[in-house]
C-alpha positions in Angstrom: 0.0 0.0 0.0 1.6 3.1 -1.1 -1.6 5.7 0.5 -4.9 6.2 1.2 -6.1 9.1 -1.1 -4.5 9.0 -4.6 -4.3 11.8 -6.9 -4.6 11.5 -10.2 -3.7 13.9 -13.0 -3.2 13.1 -17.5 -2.7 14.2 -20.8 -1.1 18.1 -19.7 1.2 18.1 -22.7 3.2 20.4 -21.3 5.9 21.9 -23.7 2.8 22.1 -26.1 0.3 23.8 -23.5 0.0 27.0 -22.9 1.5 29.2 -20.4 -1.2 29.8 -18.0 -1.9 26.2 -17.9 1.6 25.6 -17.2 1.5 28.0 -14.5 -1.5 26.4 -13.0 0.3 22.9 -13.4 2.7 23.9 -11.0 0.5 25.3 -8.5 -1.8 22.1 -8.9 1.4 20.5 -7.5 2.2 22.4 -4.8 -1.8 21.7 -3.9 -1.5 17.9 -4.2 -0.4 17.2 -0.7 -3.2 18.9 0.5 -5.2 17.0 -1.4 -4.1 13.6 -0.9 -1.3 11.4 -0.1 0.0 9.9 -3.3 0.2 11.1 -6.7 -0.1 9.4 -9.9 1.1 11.1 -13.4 -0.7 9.1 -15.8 1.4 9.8 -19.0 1.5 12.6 -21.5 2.4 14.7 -18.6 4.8 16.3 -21.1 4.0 16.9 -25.0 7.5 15.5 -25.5 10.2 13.4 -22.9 13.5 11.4 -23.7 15.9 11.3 -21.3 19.4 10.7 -22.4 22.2 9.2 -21.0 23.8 12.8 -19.7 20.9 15.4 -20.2 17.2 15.4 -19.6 14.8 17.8 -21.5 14.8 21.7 -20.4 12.1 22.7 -21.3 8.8 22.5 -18.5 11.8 22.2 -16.2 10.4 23.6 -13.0 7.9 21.2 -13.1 10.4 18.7 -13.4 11.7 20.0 -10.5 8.6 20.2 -8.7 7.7 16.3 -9.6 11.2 15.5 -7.8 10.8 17.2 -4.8 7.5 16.2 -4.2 8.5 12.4 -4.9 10.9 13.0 -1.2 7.1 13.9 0.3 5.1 11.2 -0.9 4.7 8.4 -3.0 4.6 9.4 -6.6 4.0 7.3 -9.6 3.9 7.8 -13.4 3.1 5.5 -16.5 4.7 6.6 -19.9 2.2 7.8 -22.4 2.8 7.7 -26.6 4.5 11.4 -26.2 6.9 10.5 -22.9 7.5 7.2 -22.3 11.2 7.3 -22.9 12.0 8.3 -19.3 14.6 5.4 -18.9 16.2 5.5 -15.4 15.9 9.1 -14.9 12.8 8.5 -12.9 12.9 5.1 -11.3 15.6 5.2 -9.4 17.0 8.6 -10.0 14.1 11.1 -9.1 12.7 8.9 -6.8 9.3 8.5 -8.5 7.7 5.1 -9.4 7.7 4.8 -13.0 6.7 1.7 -15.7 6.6 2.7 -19.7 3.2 0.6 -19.7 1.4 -0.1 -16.8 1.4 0.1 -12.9 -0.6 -2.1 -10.4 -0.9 -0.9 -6.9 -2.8 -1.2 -3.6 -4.0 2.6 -2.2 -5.9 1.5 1.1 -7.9 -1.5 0.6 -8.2 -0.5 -3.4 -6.2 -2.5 -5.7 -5.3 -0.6 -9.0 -3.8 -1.1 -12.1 -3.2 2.4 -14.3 -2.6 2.3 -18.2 -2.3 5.1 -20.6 -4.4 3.7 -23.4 -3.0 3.9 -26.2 -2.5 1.2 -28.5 -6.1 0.4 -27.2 -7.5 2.7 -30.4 -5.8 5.3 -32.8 -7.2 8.4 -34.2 -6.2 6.9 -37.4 -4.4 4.5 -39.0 -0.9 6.7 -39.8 -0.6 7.2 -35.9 -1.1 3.7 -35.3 1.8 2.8 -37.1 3.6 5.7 -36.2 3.4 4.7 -32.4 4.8 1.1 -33.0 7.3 2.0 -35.1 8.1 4.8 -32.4 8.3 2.2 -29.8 10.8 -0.2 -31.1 13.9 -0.6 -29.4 16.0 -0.8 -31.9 14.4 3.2 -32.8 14.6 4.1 -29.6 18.7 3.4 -29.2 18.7 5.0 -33.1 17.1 8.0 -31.7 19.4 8.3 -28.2 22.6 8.5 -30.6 20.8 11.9 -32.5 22.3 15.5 -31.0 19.5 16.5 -29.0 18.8 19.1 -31.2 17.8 16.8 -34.1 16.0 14.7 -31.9 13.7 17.6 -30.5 13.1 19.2 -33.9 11.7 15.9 -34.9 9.5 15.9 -31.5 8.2 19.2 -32.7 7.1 17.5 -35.9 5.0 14.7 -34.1 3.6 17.3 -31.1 0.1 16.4 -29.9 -2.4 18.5 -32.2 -5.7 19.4 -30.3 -6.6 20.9 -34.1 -7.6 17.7 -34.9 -9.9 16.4 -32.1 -11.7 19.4 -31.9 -12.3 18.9 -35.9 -13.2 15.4 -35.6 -15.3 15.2 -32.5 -16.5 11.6 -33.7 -13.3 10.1 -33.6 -12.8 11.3 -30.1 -15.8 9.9 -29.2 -15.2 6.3 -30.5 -11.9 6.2 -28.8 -13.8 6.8 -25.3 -16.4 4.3 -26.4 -13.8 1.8 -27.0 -11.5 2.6 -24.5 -14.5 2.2 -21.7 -15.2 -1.0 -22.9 -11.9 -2.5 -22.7 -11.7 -0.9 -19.2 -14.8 -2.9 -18.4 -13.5 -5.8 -19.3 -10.7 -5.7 -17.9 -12.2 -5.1 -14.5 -15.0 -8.2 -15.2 -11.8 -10.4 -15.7 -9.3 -9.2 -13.1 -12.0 -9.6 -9.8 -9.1 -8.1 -7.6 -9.0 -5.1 -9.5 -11.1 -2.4 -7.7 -10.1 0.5 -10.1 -8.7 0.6 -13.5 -7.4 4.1 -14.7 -6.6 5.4 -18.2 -5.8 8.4 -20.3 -5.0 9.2 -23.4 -8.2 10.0 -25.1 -8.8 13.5 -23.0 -12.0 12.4 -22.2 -13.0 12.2 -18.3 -15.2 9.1 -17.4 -16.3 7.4 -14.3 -18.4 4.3 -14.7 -18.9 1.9 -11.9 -18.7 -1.4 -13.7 -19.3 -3.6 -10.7 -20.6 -2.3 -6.9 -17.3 0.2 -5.8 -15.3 -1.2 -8.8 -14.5 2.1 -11.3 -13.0 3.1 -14.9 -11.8 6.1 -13.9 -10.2 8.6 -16.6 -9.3 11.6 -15.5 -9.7 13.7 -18.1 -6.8 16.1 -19.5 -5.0 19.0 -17.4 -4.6 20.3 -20.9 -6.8 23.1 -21.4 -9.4 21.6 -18.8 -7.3 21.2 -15.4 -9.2 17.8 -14.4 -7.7 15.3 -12.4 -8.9 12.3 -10.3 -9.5 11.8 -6.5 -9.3 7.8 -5.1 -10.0 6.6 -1.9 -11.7 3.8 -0.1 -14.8 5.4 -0.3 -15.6 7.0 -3.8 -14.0 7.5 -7.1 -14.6 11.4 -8.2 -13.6 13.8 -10.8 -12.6 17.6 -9.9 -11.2 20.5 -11.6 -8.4 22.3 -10.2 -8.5 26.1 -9.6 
């Protein structure tokens, strides 16, 4: 058991979000352990993330700063999403958060959880399907860690989240959340020691209580929206910060 009251926050994109929400990210951290007593950063946290061997990204890098000292407070964990799951060992063991590329399962009070980003679960279409496994092959990833940083963030730039085309295609969006819920509910009819299952990824919040006190919980995004997650023994809620 890592806490009693987890927080849960997705999909801020920071790097590609704006200033203000930026602003408000780092304040929404200084809040958290007010709020609860665990944090988990369910992926896309930042629009873009590779850590190298000797340098880490500087951009967003006071909330980088804020992640790390808030990991020496409490217990924070964070799944890799499709824009920053390259996070190597620079945050498990190094900044002393909890962190799995894919998936975490863990036990806050008498709730066991199991968080997953999403994607690969759907794909907006079928160029950023193949875009994301071709991203996530080792054999890119060492290619990519032997670019200048430079190079490597220019092309970054190229693939940056784009909330042009969900707000164009509304209907995609909303087949992604269909789809996504439903796997989430399977999963939970499957896995009976499951008592939460928490996603991101398609900036879409959802709570549905597939079983008595057993939840799909997404969050929503911080981008633009500022939502995040409360989990405790007794409820599952959504909240928007500020």
């Amino acid at each position: 058991m890592i806490g009693h009251r987890l927080i849960v926050v997705a999909d801020a994109h920071l790097g590609a979000a704006s200033a203000s929400d930026e602003e408000a990210f780092l304040a929404f951290l200084d809040a958290v352990p007010s709020l609860g007593d665990s944090l988990l950063l369910g992926g896309d946290i930042y629009d873009f993330w590779f850590t190298y061997k000797r340098l880490i990204p500087r951009h967003c890098i006071r909330v980088t700063a804020r992640i790390v000292e808030l990991a020496r407070r409490l217990p924070v964990l964070m799944i890799g999403g499709n824009h920053d799951r390259w996070g190597d060992t620079f945050w498990d063991p190094e900044a002393g958060v909890r962190f799995d590329r894919r998936e975490l399962r863990f036990r806050i009070g008498r709730r066991d959880l199991l968080a997953v980003h999403g994607d690969g679960l759907h794909e907006e279409g079928r160029t950023s399907g193949i875009l994301n496994r071709i991203l996530d092959r080792p054999a890119v990833i060492a290619g990519f860690d032997l670019l200048p940083a430079s190079i490597g963030f220019r092309i970054a730039r190229g693939l940056s989240h784009n909330p042009a085309y969900a707000a164009a295609h509304p209907e995609v969006v909303e087949l992604a959340a269909t789809r996504q819920a439903a796997w989430a509910e399977r999963r939970l009819r499957t896995d009976p020691a499951l008592s939460a299952l928490i996603m991101g990824h398609t900036h879409r919040a959802a709570l549905l209580e597939v079983e008595p006190n057993r939840w799909y919980v997404n969050p929503g995004a911080w981008l633009g929206e500022r939502r995040f997650a409360v989990v405790d023994d007794s409820a599952v809620r959504l909240e928007t910060f500020g």
